[in-house]
C-alpha positions, 0 to 999 in steps of 0.5 A: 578689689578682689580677684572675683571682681578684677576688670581687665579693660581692654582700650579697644574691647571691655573685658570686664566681668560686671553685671549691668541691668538694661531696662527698656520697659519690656518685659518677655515671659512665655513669649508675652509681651506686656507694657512698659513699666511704672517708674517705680516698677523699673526703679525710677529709670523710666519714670519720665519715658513716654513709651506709648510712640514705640508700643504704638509703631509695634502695632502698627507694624504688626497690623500693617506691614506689607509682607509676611515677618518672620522678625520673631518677637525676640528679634523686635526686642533686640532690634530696640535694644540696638536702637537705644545703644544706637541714641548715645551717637557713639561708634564703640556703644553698641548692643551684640545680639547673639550671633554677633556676640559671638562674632565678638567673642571670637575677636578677642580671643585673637584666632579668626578668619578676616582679612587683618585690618583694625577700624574705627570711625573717623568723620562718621565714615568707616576707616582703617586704623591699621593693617596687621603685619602680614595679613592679607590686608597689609599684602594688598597695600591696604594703608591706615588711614584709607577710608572703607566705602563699600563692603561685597558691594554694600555701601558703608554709609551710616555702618557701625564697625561692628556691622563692618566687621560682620561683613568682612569676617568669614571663613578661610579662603573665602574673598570679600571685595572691600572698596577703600578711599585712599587718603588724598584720592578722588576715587576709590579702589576695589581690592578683592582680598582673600580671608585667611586666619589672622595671628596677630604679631607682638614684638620684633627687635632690630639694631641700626648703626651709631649704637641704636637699638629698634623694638617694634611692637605692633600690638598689646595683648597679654604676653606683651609687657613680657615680651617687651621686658625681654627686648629691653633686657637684650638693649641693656646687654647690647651696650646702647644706650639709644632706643627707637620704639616703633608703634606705627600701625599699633592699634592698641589692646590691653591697658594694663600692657601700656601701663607695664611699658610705661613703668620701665622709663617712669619713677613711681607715681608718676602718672601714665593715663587717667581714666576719666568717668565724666560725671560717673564717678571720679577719675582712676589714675593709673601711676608709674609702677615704677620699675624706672630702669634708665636714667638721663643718658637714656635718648629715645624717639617713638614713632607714630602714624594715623595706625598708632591708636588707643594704647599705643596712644596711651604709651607714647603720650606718657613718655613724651610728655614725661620727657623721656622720649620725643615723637616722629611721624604722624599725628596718630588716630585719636582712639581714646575711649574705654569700652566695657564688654558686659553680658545682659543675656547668656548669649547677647551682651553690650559694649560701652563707653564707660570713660575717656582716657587723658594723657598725664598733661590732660590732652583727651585723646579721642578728641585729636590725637598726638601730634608728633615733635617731628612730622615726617610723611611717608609717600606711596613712592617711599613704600614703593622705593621701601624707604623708611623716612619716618625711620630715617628721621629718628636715626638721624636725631638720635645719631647727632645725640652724644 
């Protein structure tokens, strides 16, 4: 593959550069719009397609509907488009027409106005994966896992994170009510929450008595595989030889930064995640670059929570199934699909699911996520008492190690 054609793949977020074709049977010229085309016209895509339904509601629609449209013909087209990715039945396919484009582009770019809150859809309802440090969700005491039932007022039933994700954003200084559902709760609470820029943090380091050595990462952007090389290297000079990897409230990023992670504890060739096409295509095998650094004397625990999502699932199922670090928490958020970002128009573009990431044993991560080898909850009365059991826990482990 050579650099013109090389595919970042971002677990949460596509950022691929790929030209893909969408056919619908419509083609616009001149603000003409004609009939779908033959199967051979389309290349064969369409040959089974019975179009005759839709041209027959746009008529009707024209002819019939009761007040004065001013839905261009532009605006009908992409409304289909988001209808077709919408007949998948997959959250994370979906169709940006342009101002949502930009919305998105802003996303991956990291520097936007929100409240600081990652989502996913979990039981076909909006909810939170995690909270950014220090934004102005995790200020309110918006927790992973907190179900979001309505939006300024507007109920999230049938919402698409990214319709979600419109709503919420806005600019700095503004308010935006958010209704969440707490885990275990019978009723939901409004928090008015004030929008503010969001930074997102990468890495801090700490130390805990009997000789262990914290890195807590809360995300996977470009500069984290540099940033974790650098903690490591400060746990080699500290003279510890135990290690706790905290990736609570981790809602992934880039795959190539949990690859990177993985090969510092992996012989070559071993594999860190396997990227399954179905039946487009076989399986890409991401092996151990094999930097391996450590040998047995290394004891390690990962901790996980329902915030622990896509790469961080991605790390933290390597290296426990490799045996080179044992899991304690929660049972982590189970986002385990590939998302291509690819542009259709000079300002609209498609995200889509291209394939499903599994673990070296085979687990499929968007199906369950990761259960820990240690489950340890964390109660409101913890938070409030700013007890750390699921820390608590793994230092306790890694204490009664020689």
């Amino acid at each position: 593959m050579n650099g013109e054609d090389k595919k970042f793949i971002y677990v949460l977020i596509g950022l691929p550069a790929v030209i893909f074709a969408l056919f619908l049977g419509i083609y616009i010229g001149q603000n003409q719009v004609s009939k779908a085309p033959t199967g051979t016209e389309s290349g064969g895509l369409v040959s089974a397609a019975d179009f005759s339904p839709f041209w027959k509601v746009w008529g009707i629609l024209d002819d019939k509907y009761v007040t004065a449209a001013s839905t261009t013909e532009q605006d009908k087209i992409y409304g289909a488009i988001e209808g077709l990715a919408a007949s998948y039945n997959d959250p994370y396919t979906v169709f940006f027409p342009p101002a949502e484009s930009k919305i998105f582009q802003e996303d991956i770019a990291g520097d936007f106005g929100g409240v600081g809150m990652e989502i996913g859809i979990k039981n076909k309802q909006l909810q939170v994966v995690s909270p950014i440090k220090g934004s102005p969700a995790d200020k309110a005491g918006v927790k992973a896992g907190d179900y979001i039932m309505t939006i300024d007022g507007t109920s999230t039933a049938g919402m698409s994170t990214d319709e979600a994700v419109k709503l919420i954003r806005g600019p700095k200084g503004t308010t935006v009510k958010i209704s969440f559902l707490p885990s275990g709760a019978s009723k939901p609470v409004e928090k008015s929450i004030v929008r503010d820029i969001i930074n997102i943090p990468t890495i801090d380091t700490a130390t805990k008595p009997g000789g262990i050595f914290v890195i807590t990462l809360y995300s996977f952007t470009a500069d984290s595989p540099n940033l974790f090389r650098e903690a490591l290297r400060s746990f080699v000079l500290s003279g510890d030889h135990k290690l706790i990897l905290d990736l609570r409230g981790n809602p992934g990023g880039y795959l190539d930064a949990a690859w990177d992670m993985a090969s510092w504890f992996l012989p070559a060739g071993q594999t860190v995640v396997t990227e399954d096409f179905g039946k487009n295509g076989q399986p890409n095998i991401y092996r151990s670059k094999g930097y391996n650094i450590f040998n047995k004397n290394l004891k390690m625990e990962i901790l996980v929570d329902g915030g622990t999502a896509s790469a961080a699932e991605i790390l933290a199922g390597a290296l426990s199934e490799h045996g080179v670090a044992q899991l304690v928490g929660e049972k982590t958020f189970g986002k385990g699909s590939v998302q291509e970002l690819v542009p259709i128009t000079d300002d609209t573009s498609l995200k889509v699911t291209i394939a499903r990431w599994l673990t070296p044993d085979g687990h499929n991560l968007s199906h369950d996520g990761l259960d820990p080898d240690y489950k340890v909850e964390t109660s409101d009365a913890d938070t409030a008492a700013k007890v750390d059991p699921v820390m608590n826990k793994a230092v306790q482990l890694l204490q009664a190690q020689p």
